[in-house]
Z-matrix of the N, CA and C atoms (Angstrom, degrees):
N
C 1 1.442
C 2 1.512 1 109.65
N 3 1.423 2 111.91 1 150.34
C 4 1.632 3 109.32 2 -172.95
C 5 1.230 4 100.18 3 -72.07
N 6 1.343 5 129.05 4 141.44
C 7 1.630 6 153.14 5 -177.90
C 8 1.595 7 112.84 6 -55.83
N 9 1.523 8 104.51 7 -20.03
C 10 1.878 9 97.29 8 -171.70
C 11 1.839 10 76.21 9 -101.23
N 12 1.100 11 159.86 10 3.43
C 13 1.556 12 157.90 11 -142.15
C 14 1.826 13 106.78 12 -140.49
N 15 1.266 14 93.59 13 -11.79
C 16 1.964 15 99.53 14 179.98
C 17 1.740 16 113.75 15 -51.47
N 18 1.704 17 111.50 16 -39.18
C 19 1.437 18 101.47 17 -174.26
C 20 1.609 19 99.66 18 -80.23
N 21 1.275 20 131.18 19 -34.47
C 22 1.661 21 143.24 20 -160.17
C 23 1.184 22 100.00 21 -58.15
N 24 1.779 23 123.03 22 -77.29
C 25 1.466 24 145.86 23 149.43
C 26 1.585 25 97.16 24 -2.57
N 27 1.210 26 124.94 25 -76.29
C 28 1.022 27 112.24 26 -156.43
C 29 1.489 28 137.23 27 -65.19
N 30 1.845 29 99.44 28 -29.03
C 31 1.548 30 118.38 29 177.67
C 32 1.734 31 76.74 30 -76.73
N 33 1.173 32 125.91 31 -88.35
C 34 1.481 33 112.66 32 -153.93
C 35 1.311 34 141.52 33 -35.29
N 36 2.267 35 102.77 34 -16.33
C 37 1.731 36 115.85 35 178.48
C 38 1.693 37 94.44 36 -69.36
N 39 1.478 38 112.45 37 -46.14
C 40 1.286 39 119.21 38 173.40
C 41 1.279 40 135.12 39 -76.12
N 42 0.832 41 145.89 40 -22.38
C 43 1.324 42 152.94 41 166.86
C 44 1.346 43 110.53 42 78.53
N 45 1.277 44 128.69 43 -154.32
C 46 1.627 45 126.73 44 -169.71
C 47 1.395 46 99.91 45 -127.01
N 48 1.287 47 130.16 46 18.28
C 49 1.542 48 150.67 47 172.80
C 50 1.742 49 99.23 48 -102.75
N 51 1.388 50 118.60 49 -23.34
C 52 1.449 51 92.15 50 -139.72
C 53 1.569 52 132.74 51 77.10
N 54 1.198 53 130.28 52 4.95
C 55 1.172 54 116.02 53 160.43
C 56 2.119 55 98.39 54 -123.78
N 57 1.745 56 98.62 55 -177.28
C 58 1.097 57 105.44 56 -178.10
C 59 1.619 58 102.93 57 -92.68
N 60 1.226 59 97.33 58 144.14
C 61 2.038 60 113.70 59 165.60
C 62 1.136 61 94.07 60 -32.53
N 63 1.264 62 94.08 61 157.66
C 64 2.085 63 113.21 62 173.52
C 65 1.686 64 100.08 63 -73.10
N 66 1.395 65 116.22 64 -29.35
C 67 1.302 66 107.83 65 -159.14
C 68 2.216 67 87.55 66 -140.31
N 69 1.670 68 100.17 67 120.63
C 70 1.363 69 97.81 68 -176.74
C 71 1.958 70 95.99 69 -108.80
N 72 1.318 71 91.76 70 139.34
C 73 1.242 72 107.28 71 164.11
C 74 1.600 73 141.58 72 -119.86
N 75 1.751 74 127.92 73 132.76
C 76 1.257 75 110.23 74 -146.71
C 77 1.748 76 79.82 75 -160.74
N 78 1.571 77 100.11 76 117.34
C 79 1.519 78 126.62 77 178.40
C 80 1.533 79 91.66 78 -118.82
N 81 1.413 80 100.06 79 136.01
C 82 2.114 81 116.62 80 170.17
C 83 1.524 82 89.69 81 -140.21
N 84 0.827 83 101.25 82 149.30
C 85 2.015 84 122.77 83 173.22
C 86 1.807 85 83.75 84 -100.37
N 87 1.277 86 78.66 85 136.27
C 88 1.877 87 127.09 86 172.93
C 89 1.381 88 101.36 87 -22.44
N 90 1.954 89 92.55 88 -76.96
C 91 0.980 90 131.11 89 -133.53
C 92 1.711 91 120.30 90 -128.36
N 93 1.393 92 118.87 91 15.84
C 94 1.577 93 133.77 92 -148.47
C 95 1.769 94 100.75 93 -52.71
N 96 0.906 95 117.97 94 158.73
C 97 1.367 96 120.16 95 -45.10
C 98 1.189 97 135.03 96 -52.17
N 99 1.590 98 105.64 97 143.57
C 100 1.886 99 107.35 98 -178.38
C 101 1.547 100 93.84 99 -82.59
N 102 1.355 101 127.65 100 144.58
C 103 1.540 102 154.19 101 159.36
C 104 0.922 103 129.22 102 -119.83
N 105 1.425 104 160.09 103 42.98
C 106 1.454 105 162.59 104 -150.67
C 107 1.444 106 106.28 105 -76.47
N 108 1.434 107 91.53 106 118.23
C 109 1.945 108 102.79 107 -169.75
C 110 1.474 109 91.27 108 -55.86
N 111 1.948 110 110.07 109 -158.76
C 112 1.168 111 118.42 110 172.83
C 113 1.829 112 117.31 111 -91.42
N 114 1.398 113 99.87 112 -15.19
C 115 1.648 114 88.10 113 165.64
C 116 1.240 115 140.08 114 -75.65
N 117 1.212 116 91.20 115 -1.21
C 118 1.682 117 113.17 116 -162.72
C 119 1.764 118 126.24 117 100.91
N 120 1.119 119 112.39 118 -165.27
C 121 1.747 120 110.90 119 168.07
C 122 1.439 121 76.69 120 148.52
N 123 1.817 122 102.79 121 -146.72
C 124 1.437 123 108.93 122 -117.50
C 125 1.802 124 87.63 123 -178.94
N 126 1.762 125 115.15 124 128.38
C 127 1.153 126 117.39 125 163.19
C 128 1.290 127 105.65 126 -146.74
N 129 1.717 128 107.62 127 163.28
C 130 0.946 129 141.81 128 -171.90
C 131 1.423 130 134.02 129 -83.38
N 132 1.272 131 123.03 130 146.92
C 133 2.124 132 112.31 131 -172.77
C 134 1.505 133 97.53 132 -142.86
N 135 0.811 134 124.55 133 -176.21
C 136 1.567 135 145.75 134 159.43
C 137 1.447 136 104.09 135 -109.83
N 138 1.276 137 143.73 136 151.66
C 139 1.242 138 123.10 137 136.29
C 140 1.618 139 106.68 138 -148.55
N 141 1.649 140 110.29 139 141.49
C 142 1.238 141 128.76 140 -158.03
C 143 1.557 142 98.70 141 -122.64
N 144 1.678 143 108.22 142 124.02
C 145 1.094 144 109.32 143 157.64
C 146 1.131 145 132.67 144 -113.06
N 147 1.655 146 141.89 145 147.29
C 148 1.140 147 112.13 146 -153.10
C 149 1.959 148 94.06 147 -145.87
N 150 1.457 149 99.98 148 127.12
C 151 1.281 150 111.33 149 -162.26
C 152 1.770 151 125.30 150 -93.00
N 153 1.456 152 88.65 151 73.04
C 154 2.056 153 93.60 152 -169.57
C 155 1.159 154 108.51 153 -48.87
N 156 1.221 155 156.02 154 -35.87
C 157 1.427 156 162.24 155 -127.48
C 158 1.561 157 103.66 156 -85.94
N 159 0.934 158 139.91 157 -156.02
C 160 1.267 159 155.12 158 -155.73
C 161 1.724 160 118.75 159 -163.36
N 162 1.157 161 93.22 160 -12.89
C 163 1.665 162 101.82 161 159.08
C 164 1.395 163 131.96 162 -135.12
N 165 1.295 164 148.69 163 149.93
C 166 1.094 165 151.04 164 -179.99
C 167 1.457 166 115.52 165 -41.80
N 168 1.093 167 119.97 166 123.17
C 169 1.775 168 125.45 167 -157.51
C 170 1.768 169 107.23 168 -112.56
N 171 1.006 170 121.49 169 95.85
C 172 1.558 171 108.76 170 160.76
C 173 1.743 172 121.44 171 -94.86
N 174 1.404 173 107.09 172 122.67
C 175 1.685 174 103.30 173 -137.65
C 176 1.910 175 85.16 174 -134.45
N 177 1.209 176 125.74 175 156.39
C 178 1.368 177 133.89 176 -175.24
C 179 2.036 178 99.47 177 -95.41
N 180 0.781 179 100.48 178 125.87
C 181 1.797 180 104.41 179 165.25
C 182 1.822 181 105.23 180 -121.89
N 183 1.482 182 81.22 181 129.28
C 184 1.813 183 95.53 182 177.50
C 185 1.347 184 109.16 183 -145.10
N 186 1.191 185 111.37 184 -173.19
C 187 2.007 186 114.08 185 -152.92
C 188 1.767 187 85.71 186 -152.38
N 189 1.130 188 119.34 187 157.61
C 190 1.851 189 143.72 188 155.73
C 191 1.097 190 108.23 189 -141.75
N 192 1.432 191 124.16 190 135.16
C 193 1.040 192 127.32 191 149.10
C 194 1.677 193 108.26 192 -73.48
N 195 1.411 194 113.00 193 139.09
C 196 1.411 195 125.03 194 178.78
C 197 1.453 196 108.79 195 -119.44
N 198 1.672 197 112.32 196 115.63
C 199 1.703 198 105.56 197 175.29
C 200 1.654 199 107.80 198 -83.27
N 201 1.529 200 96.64 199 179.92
C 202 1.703 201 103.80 200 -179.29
C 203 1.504 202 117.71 201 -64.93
N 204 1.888 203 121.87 202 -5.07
C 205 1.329 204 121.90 203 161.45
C 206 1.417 205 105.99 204 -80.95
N 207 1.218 206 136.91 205 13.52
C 208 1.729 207 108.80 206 -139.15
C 209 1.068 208 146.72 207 45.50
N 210 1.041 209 113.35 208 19.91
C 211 1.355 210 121.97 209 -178.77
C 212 1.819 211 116.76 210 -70.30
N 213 0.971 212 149.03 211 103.53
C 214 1.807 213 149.49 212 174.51
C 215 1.193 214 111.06 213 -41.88
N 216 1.334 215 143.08 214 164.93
C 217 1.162 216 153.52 215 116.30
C 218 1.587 217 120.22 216 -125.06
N 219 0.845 218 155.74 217 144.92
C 220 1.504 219 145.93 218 166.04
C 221 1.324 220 130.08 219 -81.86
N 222 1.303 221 123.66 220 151.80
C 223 1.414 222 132.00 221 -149.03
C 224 1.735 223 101.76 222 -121.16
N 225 0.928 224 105.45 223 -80.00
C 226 1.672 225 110.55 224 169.40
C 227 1.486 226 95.37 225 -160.29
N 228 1.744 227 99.85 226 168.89
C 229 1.309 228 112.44 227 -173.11
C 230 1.954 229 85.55 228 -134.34
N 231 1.343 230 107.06 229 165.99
C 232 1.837 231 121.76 230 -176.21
C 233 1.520 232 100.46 231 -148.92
N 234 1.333 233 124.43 232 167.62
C 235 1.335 234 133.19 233 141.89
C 236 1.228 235 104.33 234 -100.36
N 237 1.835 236 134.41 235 142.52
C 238 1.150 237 110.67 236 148.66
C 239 1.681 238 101.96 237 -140.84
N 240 1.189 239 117.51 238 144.66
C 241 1.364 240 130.79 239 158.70
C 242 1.636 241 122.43 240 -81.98
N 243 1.415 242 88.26 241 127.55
C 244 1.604 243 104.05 242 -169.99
C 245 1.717 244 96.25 243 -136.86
N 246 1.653 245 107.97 244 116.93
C 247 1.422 246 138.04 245 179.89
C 248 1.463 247 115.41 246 -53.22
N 249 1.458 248 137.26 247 111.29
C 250 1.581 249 133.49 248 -164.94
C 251 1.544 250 106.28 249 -35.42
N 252 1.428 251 104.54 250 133.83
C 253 1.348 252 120.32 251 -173.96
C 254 1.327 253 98.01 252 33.99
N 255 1.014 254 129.44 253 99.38
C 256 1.510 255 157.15 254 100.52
C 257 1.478 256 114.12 255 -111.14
N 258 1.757 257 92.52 256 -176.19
C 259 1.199 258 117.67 257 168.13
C 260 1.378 259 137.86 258 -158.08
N 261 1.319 260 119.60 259 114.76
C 262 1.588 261 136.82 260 -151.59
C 263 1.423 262 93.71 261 -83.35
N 264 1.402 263 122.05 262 139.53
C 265 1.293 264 107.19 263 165.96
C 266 1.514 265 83.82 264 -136.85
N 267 1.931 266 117.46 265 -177.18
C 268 1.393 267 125.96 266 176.53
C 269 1.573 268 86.02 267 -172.08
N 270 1.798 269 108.81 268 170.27
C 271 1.046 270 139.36 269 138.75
C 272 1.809 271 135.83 270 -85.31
N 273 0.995 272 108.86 271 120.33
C 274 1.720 273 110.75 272 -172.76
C 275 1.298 274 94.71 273 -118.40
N 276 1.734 275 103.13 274 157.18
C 277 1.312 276 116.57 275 157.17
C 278 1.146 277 116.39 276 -120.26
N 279 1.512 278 123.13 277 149.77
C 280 1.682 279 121.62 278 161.88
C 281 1.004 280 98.91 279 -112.65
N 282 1.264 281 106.15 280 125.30
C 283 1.918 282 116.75 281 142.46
C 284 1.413 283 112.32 282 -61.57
N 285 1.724 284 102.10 283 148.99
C 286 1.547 285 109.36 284 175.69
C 287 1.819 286 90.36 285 -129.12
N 288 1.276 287 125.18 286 125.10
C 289 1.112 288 136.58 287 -175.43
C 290 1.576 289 116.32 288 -65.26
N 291 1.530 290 132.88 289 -177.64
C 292 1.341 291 110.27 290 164.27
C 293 1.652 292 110.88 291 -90.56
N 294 1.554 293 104.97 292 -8.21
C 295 1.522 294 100.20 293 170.21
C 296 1.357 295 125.11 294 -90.00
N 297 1.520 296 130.20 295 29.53
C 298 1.058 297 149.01 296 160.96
C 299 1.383 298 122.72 297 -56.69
N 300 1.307 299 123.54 298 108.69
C 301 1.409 300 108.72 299 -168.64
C 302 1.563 301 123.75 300 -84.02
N 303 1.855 302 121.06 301 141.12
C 304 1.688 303 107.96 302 -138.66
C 305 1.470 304 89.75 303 -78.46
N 306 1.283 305 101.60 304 -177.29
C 307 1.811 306 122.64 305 -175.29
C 308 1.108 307 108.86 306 130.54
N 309 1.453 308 78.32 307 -163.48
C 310 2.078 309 94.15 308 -164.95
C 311 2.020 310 89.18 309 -106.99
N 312 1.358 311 107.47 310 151.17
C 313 1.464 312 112.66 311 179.80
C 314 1.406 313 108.05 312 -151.33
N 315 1.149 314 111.38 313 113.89
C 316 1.708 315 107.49 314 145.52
C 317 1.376 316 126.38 315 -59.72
N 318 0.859 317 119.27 316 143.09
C 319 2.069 318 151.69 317 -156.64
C 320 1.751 319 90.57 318 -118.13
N 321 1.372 320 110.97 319 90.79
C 322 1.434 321 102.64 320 171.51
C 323 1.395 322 106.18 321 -112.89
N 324 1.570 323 125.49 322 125.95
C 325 1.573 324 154.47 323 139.52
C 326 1.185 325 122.50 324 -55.72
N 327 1.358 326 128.13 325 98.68
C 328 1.309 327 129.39 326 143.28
C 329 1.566 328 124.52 327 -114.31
N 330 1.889 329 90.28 328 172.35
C 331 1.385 330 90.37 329 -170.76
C 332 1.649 331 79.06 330 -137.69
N 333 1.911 332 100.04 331 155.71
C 334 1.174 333 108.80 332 159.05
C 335 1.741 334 108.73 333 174.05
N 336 1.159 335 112.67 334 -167.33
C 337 1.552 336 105.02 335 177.21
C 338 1.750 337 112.54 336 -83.29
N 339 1.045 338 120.58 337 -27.61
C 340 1.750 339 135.41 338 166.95
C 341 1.254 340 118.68 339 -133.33
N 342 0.964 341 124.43 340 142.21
C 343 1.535 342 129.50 341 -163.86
C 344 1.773 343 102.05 342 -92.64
N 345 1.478 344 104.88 343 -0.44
C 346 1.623 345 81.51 344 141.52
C 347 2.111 346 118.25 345 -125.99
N 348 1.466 347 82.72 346 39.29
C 349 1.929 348 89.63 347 158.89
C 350 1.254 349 92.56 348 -154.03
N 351 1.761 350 117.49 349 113.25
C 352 1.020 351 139.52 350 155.32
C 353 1.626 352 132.97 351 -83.49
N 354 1.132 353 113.04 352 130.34
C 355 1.513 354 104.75 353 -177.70
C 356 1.936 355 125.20 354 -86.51
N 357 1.625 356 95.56 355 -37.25
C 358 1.499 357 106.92 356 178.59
C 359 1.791 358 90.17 357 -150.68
N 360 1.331 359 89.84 358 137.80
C 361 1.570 360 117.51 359 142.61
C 362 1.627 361 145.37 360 -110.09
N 363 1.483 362 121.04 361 148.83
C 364 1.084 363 111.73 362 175.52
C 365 1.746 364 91.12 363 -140.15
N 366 1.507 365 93.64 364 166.29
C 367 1.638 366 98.12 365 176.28
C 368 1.441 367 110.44 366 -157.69
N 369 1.255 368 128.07 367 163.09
C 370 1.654 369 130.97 368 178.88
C 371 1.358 370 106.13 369 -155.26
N 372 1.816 371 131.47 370 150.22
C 373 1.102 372 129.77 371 -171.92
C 374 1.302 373 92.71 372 -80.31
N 375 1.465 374 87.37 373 -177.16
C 376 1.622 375 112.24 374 152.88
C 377 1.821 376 116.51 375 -178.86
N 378 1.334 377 127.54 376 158.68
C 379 1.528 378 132.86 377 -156.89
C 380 1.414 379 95.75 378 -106.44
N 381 1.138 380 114.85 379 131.84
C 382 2.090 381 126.11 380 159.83
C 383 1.591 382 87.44 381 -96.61
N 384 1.451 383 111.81 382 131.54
C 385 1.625 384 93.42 383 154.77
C 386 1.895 385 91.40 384 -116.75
């Protein structure tokens, strides 16, 4: 789990029941630190989902970029199906364009059945210069 996300991760593996979400989610960058020159480019994550439930889950995974106001923007959205208790994992990339505006940004991951009811989050920075 990303290192600034260790206390978050943890209430969210657990929930406020004591047990874990039906559906756990867990984004790490490649390569930390992310730095994106000024032309732009493009980094890398892992992300692992992991399916507590007892039945076969087809669940939405999406990303925001979050600036230092809070402000949202969206990244991409997926469906993916993940088989009871398992766990799907992959590598993704985002491009960051050259019209990206510079700063520091959190990379926020969720998963859930609609992307406005989420079950677990994870998140990790990264720099535009």
């Amino acid at each position: 789990l990303a290192v600034s996300n260790i206390y978050n991760n943890l209430i969210l593996a657990w929930g406020t029941q004591g047990a874990p979400p039906a559906i756990d989610v867990e984004a790490t960058p490649n390569n930390p630190p992310i730095v994106i020159p000024p032309p732009g480019g493009s980094f890398t994550f892992h992300v692992a989902l992991q399916n507590n439930s007892g039945t076969d889950q087809t669940v939405k995974l999406w990303a925001h970029f979050i600036t230092a106001t809070g402000a949202s923007r969206p990244a991409f959205v997926m469906n993916v199906t993940i088989p009871r208790g398992q766990t799907v994992a992959q590598n993704l990339t985002q491009n960051i364009s050259l019209e990206f505006p510079t700063g520091q940004f959190t990379y926020r991951v969720r998963t859930g059945t609609t992307t406005e009811n989420f079950i677990d989050s994870d998140s990790f920075t990264f720099t535009n210069q």
